[in-house]
C-alpha positions in Angstrom: 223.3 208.3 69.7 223.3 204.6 69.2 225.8 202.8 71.7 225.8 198.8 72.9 226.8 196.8 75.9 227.5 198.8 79.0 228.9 201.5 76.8 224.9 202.9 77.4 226.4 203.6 81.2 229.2 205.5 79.9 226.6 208.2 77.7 224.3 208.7 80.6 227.0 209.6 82.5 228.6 211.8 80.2 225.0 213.7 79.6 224.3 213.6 83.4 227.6 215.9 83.4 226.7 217.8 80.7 229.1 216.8 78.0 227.0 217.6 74.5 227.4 215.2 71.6 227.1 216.9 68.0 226.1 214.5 65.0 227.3 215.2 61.7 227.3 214.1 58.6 229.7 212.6 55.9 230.1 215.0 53.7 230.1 218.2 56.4 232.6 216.7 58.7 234.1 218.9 61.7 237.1 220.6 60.5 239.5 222.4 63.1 241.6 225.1 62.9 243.8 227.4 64.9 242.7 231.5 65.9 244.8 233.3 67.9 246.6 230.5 69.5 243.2 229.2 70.2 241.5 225.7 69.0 238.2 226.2 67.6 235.7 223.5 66.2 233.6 224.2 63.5 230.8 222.0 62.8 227.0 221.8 61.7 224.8 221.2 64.3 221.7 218.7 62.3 219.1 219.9 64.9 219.9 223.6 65.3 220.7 223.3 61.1 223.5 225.8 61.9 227.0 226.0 62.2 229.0 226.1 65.2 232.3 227.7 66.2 233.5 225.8 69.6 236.7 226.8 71.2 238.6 224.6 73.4 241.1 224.2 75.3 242.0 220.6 74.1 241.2 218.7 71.4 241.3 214.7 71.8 240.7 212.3 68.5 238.9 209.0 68.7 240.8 206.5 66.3 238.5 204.1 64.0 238.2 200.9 63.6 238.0 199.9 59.8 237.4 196.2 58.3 240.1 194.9 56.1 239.0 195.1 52.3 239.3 191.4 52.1 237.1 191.0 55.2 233.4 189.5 55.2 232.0 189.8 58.2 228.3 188.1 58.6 226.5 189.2 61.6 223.4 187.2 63.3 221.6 186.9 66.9 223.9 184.5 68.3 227.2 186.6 67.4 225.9 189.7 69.4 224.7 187.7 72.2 220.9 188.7 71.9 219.2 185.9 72.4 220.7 183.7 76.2 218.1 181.5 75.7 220.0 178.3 74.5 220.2 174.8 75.5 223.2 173.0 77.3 224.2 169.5 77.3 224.1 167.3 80.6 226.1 164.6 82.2 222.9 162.4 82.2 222.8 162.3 78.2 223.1 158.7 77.2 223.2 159.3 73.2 219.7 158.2 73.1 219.5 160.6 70.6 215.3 161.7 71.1 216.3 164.8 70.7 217.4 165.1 67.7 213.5 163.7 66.2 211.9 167.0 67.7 214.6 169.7 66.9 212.8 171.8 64.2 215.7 173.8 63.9 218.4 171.0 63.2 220.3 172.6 66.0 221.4 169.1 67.4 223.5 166.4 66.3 224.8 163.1 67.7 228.7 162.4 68.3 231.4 160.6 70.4 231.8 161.6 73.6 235.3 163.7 74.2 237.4 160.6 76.3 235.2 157.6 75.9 237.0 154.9 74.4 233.8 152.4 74.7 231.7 153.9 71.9 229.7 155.9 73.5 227.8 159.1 72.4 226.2 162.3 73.2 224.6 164.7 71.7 226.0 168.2 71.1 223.7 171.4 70.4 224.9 174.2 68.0 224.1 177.4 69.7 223.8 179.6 66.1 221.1 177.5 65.2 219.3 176.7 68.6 216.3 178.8 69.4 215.6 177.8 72.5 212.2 176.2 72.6 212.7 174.0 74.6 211.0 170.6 72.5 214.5 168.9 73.5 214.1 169.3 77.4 210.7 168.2 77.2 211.1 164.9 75.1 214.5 164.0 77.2 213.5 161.2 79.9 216.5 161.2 81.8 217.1 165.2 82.1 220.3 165.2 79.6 219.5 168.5 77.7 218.3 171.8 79.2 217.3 175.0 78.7 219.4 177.8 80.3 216.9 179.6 82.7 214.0 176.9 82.5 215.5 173.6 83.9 213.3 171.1 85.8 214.2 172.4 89.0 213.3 176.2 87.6 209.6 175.1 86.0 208.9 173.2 89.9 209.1 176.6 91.3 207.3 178.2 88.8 204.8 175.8 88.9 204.7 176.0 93.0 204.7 179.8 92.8 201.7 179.9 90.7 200.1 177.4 92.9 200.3 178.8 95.9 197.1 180.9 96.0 195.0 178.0 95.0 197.0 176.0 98.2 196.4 179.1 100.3 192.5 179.1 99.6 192.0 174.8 100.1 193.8 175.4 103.7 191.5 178.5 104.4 188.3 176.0 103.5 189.4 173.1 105.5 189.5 175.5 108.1 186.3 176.7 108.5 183.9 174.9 110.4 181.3 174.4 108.2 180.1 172.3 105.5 181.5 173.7 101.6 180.9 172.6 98.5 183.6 172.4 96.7 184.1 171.4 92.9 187.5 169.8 91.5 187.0 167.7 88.2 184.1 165.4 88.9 180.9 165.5 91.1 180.4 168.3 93.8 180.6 166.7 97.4 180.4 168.2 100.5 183.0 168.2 102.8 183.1 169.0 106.5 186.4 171.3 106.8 187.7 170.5 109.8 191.8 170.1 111.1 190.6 167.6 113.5 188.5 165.8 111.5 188.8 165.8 107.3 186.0 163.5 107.2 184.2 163.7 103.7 180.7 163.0 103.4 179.0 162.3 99.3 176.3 164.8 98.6 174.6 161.5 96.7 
């Protein structure tokens, strides 16, 4: 059974208390009747390829949902709320509109800002369209478009996160008391790793 949303929940439960779900098909549909004051179920079961007589005490009827004939109904990511990775416009936006170069999904156009009556404006992001790549946060120099779950302040801590072990392993050398050679992105030099004295001496 296919559900959505927290309707999942709902069928674990059900099965954790042993209520059994039956699939059938269009053309052998359930059809109920009444035995001796009794309300029995019949129905094909598609996995035992069988048919089944249930009796039961009540019988409760789900009522469907059906689109209007006149109805066209288009259905994409951004309708069923797949994809929460979409940008957001700041207060800091000043219209400069760099943005809009780097888009490769057109998802961003310029307009007035709502109030302003000194021409000012901003840019507004259409979330249908917006992938959330994030080209728009990283060309914006004054922090005025973002990316839900990767702002500035989010990528810092990532950065610092992965970090940390190469921090934790410089401290642990300038600790030692003797002379390491260590290697960053030019000539090796020697250095004396000391807390009292972070004296570096050339290897030249």
């Amino acid at each position: 059974m296919r559900t959505y949303g927290t309707r999942e929940d709902l069928y674990t439960k059900a099965r954790e208390r042993g209520v059994v779900f039956i699939r059938f098909d269009q053309d052998k549909k359930p059809e109920v009747n009444v035995e001796n004051e009794r309300i029995v179920v019949q129905v094909t079961d598609p996995v035992l390829q069988m048919p089944l007589a249930i009796e039961t005490d009540y019988l409760v009827l789900a009522a469907a949902i059906e689109a209007s004939d006149n109805t066209n109904v288009i259905l994409s990511k951004a309708t069923m709320h797949l994809d929460p990775i979409k940008s957001y416009v700041t207060e800091a936006c000043d219209g400069c509109a760099l943005c809009l170069d780097v888009c490769p999904y057109r998802a961003i156009s310029l307009e007035e800002a709502p109030g302003d009556t000194t021409g000012a404006r901003r840019v507004v992001t259409d979330s249908a369209l917006c992938k959330g790549c994030g080209l728009c946060e990283a060309t914006c120099p004054k922090g005025g478009i973002l990316i839900h779950g990767f702002t500035l302040d989010q990528l810092k801590v990532q950065v610092e996160a992965a970090m940390e072990p190469i921090r934790l392993r410089i401290v642990k050398r300038w600790q030692t008391k003797s002379l390491v050679p260590i290697k960053i992105t030019g000539p090796s030099c020697w250095t004396r790793s000391s807390i009292q004295n972070r004296r570096r001496f050339s290897n030249v």
